[in-house]
PQR file of N, CA, C, O and H, with PARSE charges and radii, in Angstrom:
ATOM      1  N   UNK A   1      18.147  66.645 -86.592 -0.4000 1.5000
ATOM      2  CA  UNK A   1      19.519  66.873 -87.004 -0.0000 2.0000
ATOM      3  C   UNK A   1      20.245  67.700 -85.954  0.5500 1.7000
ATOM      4  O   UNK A   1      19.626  68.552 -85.316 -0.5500 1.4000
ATOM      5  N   UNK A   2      21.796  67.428 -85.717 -0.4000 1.5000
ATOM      6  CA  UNK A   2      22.182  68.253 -84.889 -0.0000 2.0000
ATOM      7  C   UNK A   2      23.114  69.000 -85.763  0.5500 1.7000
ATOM      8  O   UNK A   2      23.205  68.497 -86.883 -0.5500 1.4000
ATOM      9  H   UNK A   2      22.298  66.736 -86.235  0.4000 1.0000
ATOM     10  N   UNK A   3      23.900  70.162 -85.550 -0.4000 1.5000
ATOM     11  CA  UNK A   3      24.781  71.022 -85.689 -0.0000 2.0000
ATOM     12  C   UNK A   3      25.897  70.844 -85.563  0.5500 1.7000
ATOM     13  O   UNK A   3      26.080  70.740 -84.350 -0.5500 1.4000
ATOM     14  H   UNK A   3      23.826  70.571 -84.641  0.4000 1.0000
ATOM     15  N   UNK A   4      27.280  70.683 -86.339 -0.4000 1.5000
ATOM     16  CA  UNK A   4      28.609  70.779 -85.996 -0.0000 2.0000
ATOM     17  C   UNK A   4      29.490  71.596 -86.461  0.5500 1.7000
ATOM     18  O   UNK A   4      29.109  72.104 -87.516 -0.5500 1.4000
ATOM     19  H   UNK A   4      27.132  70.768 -87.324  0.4000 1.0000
ATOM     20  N   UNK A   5      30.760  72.019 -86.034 -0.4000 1.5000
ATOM     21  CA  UNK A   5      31.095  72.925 -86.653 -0.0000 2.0000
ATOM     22  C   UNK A   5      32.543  72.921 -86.743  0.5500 1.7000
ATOM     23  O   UNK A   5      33.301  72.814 -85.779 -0.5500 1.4000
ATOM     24  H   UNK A   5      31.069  71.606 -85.177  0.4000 1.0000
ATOM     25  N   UNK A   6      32.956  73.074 -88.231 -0.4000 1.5000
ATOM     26  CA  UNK A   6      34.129  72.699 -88.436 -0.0000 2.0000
ATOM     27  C   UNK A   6      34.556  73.487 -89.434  0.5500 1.7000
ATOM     28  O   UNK A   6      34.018  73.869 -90.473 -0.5500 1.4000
ATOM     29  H   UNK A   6      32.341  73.161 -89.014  0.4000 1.0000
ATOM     30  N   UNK A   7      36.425  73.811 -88.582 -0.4000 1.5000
ATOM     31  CA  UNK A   7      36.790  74.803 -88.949 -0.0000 2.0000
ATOM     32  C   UNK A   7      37.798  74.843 -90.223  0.5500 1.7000
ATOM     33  O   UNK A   7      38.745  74.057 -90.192 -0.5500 1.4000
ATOM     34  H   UNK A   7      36.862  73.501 -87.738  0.4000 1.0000
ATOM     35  N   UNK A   8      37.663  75.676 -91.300 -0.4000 1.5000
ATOM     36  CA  UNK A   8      38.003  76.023 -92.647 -0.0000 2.0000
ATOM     37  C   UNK A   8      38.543  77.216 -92.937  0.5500 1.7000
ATOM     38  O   UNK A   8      38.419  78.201 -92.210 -0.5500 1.4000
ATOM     39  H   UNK A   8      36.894  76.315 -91.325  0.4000 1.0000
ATOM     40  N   UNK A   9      39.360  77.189 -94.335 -0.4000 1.5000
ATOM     41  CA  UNK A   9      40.288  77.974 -94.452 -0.0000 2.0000
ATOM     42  C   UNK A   9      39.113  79.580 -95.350  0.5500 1.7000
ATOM     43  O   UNK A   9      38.349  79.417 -96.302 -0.5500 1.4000
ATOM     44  H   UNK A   9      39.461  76.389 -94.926  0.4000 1.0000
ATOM     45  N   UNK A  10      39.346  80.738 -94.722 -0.4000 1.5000
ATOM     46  CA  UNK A  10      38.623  81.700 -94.618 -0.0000 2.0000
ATOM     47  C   UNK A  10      38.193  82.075 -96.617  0.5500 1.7000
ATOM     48  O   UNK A  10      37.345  82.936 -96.852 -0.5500 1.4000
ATOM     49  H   UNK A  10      39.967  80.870 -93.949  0.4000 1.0000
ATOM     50  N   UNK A  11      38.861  81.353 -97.762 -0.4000 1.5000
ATOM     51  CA  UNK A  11      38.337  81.248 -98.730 -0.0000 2.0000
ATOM     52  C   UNK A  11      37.014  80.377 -99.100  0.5500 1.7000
ATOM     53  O   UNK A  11      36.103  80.677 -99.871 -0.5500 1.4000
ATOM     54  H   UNK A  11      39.550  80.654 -97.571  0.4000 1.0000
ATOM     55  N   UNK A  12      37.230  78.932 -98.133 -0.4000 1.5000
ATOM     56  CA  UNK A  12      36.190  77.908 -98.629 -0.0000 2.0000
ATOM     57  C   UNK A  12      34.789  78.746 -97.721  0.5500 1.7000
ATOM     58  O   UNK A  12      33.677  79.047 -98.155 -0.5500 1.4000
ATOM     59  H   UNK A  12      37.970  78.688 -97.507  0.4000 1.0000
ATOM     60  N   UNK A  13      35.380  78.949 -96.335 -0.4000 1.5000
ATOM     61  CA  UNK A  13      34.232  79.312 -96.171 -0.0000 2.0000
ATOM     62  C   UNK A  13      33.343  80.319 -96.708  0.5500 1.7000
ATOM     63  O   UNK A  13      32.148  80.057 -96.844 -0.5500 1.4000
ATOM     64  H   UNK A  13      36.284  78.704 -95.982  0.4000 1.0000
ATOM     65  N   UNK A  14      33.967  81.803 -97.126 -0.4000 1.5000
ATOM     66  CA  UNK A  14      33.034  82.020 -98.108 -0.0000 2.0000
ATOM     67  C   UNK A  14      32.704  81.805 -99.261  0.5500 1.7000
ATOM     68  O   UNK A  14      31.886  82.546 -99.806 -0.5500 1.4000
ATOM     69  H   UNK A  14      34.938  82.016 -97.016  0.4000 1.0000
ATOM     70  N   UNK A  15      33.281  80.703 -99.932 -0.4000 1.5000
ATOM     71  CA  UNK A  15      32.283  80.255-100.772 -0.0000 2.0000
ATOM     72  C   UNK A  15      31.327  79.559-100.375  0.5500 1.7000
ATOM     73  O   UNK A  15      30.577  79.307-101.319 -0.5500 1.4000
ATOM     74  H   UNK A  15      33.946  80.102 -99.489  0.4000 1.0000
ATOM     75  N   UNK A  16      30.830  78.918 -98.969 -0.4000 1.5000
ATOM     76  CA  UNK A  16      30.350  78.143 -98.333 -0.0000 2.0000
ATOM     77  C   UNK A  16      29.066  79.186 -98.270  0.5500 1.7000
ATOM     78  O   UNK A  16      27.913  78.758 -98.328 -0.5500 1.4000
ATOM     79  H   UNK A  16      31.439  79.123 -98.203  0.4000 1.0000
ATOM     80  N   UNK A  17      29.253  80.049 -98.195 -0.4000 1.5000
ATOM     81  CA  UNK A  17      28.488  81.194 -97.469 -0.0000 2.0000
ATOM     82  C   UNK A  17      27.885  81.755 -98.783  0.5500 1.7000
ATOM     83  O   UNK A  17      27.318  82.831 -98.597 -0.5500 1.4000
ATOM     84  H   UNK A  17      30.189  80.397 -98.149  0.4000 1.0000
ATOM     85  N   UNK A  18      27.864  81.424 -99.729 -0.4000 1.5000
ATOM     86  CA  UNK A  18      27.611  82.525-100.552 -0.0000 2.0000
ATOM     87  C   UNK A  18      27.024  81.079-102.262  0.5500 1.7000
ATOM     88  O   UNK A  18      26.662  81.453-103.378 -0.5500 1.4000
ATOM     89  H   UNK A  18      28.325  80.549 -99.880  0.4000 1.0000
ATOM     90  N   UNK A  19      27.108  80.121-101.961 -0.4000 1.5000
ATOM     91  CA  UNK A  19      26.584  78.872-102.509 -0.0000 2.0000
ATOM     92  C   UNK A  19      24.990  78.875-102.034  0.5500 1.7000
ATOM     93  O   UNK A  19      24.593  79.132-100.897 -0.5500 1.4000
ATOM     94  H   UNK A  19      27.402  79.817-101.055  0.4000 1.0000
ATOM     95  N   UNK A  20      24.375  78.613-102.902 -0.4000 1.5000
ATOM     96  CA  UNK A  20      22.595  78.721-103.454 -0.0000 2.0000
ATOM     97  C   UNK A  20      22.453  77.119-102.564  0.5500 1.7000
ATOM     98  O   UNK A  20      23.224  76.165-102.460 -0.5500 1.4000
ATOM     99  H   UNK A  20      24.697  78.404-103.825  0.4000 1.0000
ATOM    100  N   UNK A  21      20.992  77.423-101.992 -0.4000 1.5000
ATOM    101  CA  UNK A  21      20.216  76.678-101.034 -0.0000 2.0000
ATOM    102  C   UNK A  21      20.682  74.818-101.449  0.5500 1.7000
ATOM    103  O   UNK A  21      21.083  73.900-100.733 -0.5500 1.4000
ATOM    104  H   UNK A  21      20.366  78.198-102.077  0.4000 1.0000
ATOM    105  N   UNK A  22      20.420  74.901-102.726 -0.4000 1.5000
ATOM    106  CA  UNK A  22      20.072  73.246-103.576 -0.0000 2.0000
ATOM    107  C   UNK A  22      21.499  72.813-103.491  0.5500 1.7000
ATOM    108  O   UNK A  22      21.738  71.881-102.723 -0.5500 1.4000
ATOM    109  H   UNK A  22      20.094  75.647-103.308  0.4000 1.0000
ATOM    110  N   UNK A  23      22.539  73.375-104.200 -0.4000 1.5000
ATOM    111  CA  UNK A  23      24.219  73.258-103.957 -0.0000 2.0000
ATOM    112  C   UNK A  23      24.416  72.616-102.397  0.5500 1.7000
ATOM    113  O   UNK A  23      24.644  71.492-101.949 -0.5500 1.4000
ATOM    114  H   UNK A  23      22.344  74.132-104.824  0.4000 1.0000
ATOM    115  N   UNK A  24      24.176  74.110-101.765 -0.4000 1.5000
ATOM    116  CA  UNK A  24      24.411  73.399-100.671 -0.0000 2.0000
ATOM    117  C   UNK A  24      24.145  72.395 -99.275  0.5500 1.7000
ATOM    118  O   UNK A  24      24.757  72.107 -98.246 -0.5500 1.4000
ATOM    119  H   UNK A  24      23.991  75.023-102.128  0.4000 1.0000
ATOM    120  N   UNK A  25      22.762  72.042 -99.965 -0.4000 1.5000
ATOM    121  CA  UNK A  25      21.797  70.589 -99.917 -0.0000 2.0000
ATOM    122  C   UNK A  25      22.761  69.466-100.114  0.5500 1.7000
ATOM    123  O   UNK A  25      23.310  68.762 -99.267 -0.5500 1.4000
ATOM    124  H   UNK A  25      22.265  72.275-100.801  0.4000 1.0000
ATOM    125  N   UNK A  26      22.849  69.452-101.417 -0.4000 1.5000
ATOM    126  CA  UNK A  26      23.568  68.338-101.791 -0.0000 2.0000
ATOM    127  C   UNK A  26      25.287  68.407-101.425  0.5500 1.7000
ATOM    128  O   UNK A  26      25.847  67.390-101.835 -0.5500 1.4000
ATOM    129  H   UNK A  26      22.403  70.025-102.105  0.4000 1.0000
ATOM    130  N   UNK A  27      25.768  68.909-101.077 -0.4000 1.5000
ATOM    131  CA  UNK A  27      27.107  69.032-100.674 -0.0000 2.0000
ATOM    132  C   UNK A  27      27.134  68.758 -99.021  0.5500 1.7000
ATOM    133  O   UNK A  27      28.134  68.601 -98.320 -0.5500 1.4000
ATOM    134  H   UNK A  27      25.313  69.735-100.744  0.4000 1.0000
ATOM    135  N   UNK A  28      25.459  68.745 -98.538 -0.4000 1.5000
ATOM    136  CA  UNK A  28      25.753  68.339 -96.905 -0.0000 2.0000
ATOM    137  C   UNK A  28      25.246  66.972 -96.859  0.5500 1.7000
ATOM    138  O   UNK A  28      25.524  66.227 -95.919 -0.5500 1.4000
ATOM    139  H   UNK A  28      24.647  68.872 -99.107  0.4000 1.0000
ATOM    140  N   UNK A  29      24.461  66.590 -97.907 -0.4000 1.5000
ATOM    141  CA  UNK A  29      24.461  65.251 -98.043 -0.0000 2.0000
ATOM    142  C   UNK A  29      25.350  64.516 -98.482  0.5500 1.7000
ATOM    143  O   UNK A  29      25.016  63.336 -98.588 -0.5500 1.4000
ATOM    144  H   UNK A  29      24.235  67.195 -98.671  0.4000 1.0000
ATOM    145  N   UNK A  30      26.355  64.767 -98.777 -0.4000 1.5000
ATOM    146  CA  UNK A  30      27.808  64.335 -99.790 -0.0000 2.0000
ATOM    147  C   UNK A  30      28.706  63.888 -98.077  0.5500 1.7000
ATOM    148  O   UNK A  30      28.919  62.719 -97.754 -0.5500 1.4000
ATOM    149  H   UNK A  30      26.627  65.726 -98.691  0.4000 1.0000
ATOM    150  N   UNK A  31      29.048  64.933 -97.327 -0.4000 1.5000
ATOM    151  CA  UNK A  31      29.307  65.266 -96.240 -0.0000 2.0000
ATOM    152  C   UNK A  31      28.932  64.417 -94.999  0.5500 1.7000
ATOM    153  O   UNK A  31      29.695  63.844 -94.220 -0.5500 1.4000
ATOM    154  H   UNK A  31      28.875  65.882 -97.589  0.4000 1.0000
ATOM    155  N   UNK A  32      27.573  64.470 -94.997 -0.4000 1.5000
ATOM    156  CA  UNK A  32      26.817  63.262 -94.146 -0.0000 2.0000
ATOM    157  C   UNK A  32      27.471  61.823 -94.060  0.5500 1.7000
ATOM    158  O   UNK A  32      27.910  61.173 -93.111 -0.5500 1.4000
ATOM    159  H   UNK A  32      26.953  64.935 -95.630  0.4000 1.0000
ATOM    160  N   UNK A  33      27.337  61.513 -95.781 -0.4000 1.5000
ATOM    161  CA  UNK A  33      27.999  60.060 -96.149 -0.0000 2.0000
ATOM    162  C   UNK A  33      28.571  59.650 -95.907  0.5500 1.7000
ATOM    163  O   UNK A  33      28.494  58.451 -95.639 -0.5500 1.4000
ATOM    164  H   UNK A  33      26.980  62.041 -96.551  0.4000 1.0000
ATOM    165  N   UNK A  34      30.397  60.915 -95.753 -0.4000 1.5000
ATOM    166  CA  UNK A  34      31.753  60.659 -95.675 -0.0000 2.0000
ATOM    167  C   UNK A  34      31.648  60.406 -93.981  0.5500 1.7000
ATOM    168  O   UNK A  34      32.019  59.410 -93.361 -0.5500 1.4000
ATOM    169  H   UNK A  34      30.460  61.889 -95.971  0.4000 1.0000
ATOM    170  N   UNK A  35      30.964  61.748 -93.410 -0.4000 1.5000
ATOM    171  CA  UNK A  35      30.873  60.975 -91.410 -0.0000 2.0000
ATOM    172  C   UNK A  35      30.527  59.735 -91.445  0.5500 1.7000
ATOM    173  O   UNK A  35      31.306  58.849 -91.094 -0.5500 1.4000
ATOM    174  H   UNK A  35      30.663  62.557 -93.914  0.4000 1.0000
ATOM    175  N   UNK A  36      29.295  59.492 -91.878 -0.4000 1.5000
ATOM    176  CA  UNK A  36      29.004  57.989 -91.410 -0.0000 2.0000
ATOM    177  C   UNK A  36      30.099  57.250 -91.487  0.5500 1.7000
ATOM    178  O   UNK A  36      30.765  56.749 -90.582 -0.5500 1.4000
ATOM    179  H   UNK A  36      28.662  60.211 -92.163  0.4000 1.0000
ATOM    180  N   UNK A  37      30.277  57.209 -92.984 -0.4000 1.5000
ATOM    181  CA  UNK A  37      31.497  56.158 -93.605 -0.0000 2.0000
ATOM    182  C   UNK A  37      32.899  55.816 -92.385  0.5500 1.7000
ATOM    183  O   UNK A  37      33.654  54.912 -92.027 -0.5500 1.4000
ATOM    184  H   UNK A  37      29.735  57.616 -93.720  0.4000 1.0000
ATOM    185  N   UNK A  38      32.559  57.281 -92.109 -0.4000 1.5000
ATOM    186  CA  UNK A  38      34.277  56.996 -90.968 -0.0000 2.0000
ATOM    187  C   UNK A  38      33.574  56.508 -89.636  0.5500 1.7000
ATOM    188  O   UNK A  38      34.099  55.568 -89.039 -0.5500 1.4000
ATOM    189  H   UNK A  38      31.946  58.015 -92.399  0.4000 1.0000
ATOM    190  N   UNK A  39      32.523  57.032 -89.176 -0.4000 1.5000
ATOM    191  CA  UNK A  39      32.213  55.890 -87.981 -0.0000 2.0000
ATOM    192  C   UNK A  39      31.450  54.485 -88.189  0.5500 1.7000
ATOM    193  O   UNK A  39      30.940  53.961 -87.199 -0.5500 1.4000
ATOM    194  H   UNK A  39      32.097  57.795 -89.661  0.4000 1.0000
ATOM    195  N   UNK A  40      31.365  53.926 -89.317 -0.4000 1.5000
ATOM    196  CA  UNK A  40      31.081  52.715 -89.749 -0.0000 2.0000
ATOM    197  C   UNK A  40      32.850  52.200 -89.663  0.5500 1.7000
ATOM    198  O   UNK A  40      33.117  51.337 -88.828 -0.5500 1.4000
ATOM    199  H   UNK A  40      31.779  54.352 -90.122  0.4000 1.0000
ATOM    200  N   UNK A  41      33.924  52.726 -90.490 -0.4000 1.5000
ATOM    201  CA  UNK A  41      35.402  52.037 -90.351 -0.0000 2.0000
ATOM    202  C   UNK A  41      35.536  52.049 -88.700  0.5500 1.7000
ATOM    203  O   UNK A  41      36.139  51.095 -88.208 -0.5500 1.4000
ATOM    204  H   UNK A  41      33.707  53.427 -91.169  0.4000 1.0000
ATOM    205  N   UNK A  42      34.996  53.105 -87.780 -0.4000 1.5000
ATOM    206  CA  UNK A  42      35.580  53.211 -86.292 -0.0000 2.0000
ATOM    207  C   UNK A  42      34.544  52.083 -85.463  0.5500 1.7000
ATOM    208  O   UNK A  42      34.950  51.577 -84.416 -0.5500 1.4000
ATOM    209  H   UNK A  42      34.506  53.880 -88.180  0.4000 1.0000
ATOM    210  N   UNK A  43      33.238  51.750 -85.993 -0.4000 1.5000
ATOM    211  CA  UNK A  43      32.865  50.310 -85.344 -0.0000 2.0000
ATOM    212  C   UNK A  43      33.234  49.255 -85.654  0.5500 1.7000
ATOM    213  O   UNK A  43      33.174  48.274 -84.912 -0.5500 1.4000
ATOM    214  H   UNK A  43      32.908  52.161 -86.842  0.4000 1.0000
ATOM    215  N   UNK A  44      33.839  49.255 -87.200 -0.4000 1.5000
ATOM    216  CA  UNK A  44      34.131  48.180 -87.793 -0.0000 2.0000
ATOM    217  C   UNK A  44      35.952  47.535 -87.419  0.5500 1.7000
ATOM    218  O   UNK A  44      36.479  46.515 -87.863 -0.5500 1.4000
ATOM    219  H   UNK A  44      33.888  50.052 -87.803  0.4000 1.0000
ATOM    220  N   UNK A  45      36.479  48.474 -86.563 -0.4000 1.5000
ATOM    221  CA  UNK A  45      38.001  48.363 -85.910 -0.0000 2.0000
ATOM    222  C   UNK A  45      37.310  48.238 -84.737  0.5500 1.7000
ATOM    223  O   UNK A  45      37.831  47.227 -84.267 -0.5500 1.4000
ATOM    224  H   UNK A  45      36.050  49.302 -86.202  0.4000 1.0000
ATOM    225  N   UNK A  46      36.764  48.474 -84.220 -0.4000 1.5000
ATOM    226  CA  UNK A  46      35.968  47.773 -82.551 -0.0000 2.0000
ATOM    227  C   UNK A  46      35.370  46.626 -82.734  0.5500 1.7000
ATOM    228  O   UNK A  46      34.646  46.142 -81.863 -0.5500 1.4000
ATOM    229  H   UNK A  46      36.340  49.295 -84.603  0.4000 1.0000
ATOM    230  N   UNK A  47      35.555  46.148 -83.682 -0.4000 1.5000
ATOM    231  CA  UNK A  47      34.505  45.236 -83.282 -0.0000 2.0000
ATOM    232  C   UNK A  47      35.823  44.027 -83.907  0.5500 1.7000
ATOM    233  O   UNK A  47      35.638  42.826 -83.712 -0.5500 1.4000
ATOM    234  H   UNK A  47      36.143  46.541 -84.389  0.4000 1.0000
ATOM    235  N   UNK A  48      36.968  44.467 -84.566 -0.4000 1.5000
ATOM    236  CA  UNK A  48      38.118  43.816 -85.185 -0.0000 2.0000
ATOM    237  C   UNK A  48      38.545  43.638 -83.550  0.5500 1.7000
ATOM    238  O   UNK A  48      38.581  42.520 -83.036 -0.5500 1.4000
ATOM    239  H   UNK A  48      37.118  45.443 -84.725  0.4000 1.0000
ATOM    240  N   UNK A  49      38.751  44.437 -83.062 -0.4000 1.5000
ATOM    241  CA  UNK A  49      39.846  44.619 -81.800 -0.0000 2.0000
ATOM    242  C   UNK A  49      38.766  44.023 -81.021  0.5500 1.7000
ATOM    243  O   UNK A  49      39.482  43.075 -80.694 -0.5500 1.4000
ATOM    244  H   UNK A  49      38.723  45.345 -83.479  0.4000 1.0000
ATOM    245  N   UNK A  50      37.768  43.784 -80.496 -0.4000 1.5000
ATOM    246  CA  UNK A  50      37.406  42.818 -80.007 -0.0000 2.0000
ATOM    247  C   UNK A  50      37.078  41.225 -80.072  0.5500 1.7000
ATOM    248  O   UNK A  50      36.690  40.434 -79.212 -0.5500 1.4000
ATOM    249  H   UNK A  50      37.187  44.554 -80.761  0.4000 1.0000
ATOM    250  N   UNK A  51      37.400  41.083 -81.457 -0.4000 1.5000
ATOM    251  CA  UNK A  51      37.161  39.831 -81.502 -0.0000 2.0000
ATOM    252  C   UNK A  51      39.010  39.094 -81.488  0.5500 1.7000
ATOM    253  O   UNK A  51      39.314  37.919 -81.282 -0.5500 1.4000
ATOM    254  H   UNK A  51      37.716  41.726 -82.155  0.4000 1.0000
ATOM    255  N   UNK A  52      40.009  40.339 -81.798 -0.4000 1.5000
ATOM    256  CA  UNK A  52      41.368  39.865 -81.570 -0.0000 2.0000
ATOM    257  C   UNK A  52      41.263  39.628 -79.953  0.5500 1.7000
ATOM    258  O   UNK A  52      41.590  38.487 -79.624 -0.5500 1.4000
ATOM    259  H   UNK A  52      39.762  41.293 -81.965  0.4000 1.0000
ATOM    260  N   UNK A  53      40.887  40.452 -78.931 -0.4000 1.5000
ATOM    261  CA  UNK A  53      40.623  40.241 -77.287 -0.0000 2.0000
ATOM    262  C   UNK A  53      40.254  39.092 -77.189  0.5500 1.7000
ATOM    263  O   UNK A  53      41.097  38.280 -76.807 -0.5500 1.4000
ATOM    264  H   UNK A  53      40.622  41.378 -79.197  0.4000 1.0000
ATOM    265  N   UNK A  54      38.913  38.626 -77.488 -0.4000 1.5000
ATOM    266  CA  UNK A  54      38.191  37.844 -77.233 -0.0000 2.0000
ATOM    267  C   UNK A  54      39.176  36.371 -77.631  0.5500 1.7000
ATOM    268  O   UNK A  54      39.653  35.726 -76.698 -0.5500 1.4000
ATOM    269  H   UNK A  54      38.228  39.286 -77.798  0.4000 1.0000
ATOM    270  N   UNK A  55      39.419  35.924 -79.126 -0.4000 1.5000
ATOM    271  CA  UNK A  55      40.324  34.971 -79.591 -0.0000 2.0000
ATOM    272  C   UNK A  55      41.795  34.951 -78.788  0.5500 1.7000
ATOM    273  O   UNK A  55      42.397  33.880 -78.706 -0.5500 1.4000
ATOM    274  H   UNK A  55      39.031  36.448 -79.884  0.4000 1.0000
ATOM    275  N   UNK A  56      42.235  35.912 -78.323 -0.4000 1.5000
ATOM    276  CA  UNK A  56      43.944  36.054 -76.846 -0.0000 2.0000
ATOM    277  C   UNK A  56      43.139  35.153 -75.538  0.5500 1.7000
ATOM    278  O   UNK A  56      43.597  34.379 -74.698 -0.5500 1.4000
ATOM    279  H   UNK A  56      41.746  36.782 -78.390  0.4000 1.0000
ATOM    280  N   UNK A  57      42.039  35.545 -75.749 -0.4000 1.5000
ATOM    281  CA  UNK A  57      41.564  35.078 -74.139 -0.0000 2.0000
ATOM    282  C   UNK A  57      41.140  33.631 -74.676  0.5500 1.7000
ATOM    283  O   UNK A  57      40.765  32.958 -73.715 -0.5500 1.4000
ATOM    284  H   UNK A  57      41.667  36.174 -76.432  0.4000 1.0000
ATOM    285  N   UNK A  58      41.083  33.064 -75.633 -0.4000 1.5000
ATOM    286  CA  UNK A  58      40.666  31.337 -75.897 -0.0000 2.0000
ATOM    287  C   UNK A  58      38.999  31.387 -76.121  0.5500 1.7000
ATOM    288  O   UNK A  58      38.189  30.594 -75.640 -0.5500 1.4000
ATOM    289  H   UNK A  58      41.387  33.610 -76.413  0.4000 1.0000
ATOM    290  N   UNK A  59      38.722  32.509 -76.959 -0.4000 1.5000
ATOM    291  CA  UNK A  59      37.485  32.443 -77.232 -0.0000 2.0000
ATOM    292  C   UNK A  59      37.443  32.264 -78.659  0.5500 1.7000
ATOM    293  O   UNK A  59      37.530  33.192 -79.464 -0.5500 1.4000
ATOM    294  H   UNK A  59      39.380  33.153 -77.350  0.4000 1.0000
ATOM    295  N   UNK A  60      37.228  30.351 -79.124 -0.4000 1.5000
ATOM    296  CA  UNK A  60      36.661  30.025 -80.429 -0.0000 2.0000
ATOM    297  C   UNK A  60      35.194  30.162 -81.086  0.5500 1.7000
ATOM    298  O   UNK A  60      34.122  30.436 -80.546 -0.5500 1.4000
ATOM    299  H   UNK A  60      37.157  29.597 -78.471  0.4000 1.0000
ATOM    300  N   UNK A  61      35.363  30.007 -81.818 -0.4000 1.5000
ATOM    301  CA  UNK A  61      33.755  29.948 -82.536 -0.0000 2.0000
ATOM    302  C   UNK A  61      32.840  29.076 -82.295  0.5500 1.7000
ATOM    303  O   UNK A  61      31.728  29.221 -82.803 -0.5500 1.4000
ATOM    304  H   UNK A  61      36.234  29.784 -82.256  0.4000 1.0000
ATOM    305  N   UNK A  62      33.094  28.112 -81.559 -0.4000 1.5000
ATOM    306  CA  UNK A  62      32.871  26.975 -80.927 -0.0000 2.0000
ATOM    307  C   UNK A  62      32.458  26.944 -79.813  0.5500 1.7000
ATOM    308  O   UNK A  62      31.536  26.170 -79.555 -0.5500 1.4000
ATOM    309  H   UNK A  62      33.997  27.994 -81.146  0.4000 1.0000
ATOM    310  N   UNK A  63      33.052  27.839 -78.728 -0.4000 1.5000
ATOM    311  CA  UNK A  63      32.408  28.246 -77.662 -0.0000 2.0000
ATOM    312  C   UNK A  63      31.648  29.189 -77.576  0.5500 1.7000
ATOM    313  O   UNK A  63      30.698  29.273 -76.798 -0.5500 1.4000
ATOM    314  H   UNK A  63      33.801  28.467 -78.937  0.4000 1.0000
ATOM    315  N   UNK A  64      32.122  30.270 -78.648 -0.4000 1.5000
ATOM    316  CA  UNK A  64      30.969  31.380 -79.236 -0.0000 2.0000
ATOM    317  C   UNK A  64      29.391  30.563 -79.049  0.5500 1.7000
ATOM    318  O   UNK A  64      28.476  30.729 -78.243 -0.5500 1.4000
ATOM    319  H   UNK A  64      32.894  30.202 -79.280  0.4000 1.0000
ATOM    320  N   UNK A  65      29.561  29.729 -80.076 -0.4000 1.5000
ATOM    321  CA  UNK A  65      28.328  29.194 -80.153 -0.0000 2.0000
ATOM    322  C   UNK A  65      27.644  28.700 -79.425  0.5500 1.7000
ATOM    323  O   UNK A  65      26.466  29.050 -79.348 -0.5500 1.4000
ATOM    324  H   UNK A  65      30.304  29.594 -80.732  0.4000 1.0000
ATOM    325  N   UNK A  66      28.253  27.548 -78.514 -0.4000 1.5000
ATOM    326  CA  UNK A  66      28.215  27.028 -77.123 -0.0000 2.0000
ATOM    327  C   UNK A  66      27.499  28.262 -76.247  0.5500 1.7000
ATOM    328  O   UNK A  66      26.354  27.994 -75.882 -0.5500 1.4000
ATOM    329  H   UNK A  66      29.209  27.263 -78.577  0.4000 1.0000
ATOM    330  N   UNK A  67      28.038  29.645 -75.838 -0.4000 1.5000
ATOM    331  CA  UNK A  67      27.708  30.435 -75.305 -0.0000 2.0000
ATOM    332  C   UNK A  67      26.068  31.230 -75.422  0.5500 1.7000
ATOM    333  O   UNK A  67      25.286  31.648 -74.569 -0.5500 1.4000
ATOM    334  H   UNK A  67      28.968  29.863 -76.134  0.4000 1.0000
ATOM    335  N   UNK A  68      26.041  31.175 -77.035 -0.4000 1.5000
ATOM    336  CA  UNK A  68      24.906  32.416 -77.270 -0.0000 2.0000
ATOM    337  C   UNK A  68      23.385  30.927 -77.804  0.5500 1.7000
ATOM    338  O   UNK A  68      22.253  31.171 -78.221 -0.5500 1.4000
ATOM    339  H   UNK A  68      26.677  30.836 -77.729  0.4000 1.0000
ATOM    340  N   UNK A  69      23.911  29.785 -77.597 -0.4000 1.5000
ATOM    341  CA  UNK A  69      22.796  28.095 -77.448 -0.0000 2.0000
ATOM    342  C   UNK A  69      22.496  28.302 -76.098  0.5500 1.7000
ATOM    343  O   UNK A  69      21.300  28.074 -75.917 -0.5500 1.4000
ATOM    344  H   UNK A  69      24.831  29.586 -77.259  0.4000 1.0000
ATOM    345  N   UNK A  70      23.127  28.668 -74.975 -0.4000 1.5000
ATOM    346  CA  UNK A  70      23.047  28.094 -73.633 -0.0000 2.0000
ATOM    347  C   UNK A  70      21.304  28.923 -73.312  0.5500 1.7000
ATOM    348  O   UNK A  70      20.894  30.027 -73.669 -0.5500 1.4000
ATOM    349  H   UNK A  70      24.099  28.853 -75.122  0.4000 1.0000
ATOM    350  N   UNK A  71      20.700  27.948 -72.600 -0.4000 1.5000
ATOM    351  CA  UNK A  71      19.435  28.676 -71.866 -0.0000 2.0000
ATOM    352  C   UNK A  71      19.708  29.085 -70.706  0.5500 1.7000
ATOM    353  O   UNK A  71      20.471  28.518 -69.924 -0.5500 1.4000
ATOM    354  H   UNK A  71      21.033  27.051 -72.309  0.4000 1.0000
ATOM    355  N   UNK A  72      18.965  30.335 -70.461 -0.4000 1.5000
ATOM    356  CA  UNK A  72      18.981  30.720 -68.882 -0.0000 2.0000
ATOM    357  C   UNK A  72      18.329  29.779 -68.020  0.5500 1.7000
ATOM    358  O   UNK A  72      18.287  29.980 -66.806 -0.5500 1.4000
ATOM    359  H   UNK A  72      18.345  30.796 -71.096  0.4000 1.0000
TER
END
């Protein structure tokens, strides 16, 4: 696990500070979820915005396929 640190208004944090081991277990697993969740929407708009690139440049599904059939 790594460490991040993010900054809060000087009430939450001490309650942050002063919340029992199990509480605040489950409130960093709550936490965890919501990050992922937003870099799952931030691959899931990369990967939108690349396939809008890809379809501007005349790339169908058709050649998609054509492309990822071809042997070396």
């Amino acid at each position: 696990m790594d460490r991040i640190v993010l900054d809060v208004d000087s009430t939450l944090a001490r309650a942050w500070r002063n919340v029992t081991p199990s509480v605040r277990a489950r409130y960093e697993e709550k936490i965890n979820a919501v990050l992922r969740g937003l870099k799952e929407v931030e691959f899931d708009r990369l990967l939108d915005e690349a396939g809008r690139i890809a379809a501007n440049n005349g790339l169908t599904e058709e050649k998609l396929d054509a492309l990822l059939n071809e042997e070396d």
